[in-house]
Phi, psi and omega in degrees: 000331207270337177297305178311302174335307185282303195338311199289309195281332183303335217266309176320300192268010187286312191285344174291334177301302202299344176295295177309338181283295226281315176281343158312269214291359173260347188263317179301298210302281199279011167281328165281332148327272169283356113333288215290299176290349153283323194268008190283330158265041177250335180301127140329134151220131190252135173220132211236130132332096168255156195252171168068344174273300182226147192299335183254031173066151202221139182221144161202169188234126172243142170234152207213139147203176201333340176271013184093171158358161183196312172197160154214152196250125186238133192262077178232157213246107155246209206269296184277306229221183178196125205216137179239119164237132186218120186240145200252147184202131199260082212085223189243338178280109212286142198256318188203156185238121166241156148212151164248094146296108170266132171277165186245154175274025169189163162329096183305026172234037201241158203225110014262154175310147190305174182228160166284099225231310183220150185215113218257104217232135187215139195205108172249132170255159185207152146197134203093220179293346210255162156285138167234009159206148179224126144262098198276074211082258171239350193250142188264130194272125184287128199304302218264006163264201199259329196281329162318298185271022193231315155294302178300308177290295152355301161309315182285289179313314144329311189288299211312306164329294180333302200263347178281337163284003200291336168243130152004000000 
């Protein structure tokens, strides 16, 4: 009885560490986050056409300065929906994710014009390569799930689309 015991409290405080890192690096995160966005007009800014992202375009802005990428804003358009996405970037490695999507009940070319029916706000943190939080709204995605790894990837490909336009 006395081994589960210690097993159960190793187990407890391994993961209260693993929290405790982790709100470290998210406090780091959005402390670079708002660094990026007080400096942004000290930033180059290129705004850009992008192909391939959404069907009715994508416009985005990028800002840079002698240390590389910094952030991009990307503004796109479909049929049902319309998304504002702004993504942070630490090096060549992207730091934080934000987008809102409003979805439309109908087709933007539809009589009477579409209404906003639903509006989706999604937030990834990331280090290294990996997500280490994903927020959906209001609710935090459990890391081993499908909606968790769906987002981040989602995010990763966005970037990736993004930055392969920044130059001509």
């Amino acid at each position: 009885m006395k081994k589960l015991f210690l097993l159960v409290a190793m187990f407890v405080i391994a993961a209260a560490s693993i929290a405790a890192q982790e709100n470290k690096q998210i406090a780091s995160i959005r402390a670079e986050v708002s660094s990026i966005n007080k400096s942004a007009a000290k930033y180059q800014k290129k705004t850009r056409d992008v192909e391939g992202v959404s069907l009715e375009g994508t416009e985005a802005t990028y800002f840079t300065s002698g240390k590389g990428l910094k952030k991009i804003v990307a503004k796109m358009y479909g049929e049902t929906f319309r998304a504002t996405a702004e993504l942070y970037y630490s090096g060549e490695e992207m730091i934080f994710a934000y987008q809102r999507m409003e979805r439309y009940d109908t087709q933007i070319a539809a009589n009477p014009p579409p209404k906003v029916v639903k509006v989706i706000e999604t937030r990834v943190y990331y280090a290294g390569a990996n997500a280490i939080r994903v927020i959906e709204g209001k609710k935090q995605l459990a890391s081993q799930g499908a909606e968790f790894h769906g987002a981040e990837e989602a995010m990763n490909d966005l970037s990736q689309k993004l930055k392969a336009a920044i130059e001509p």
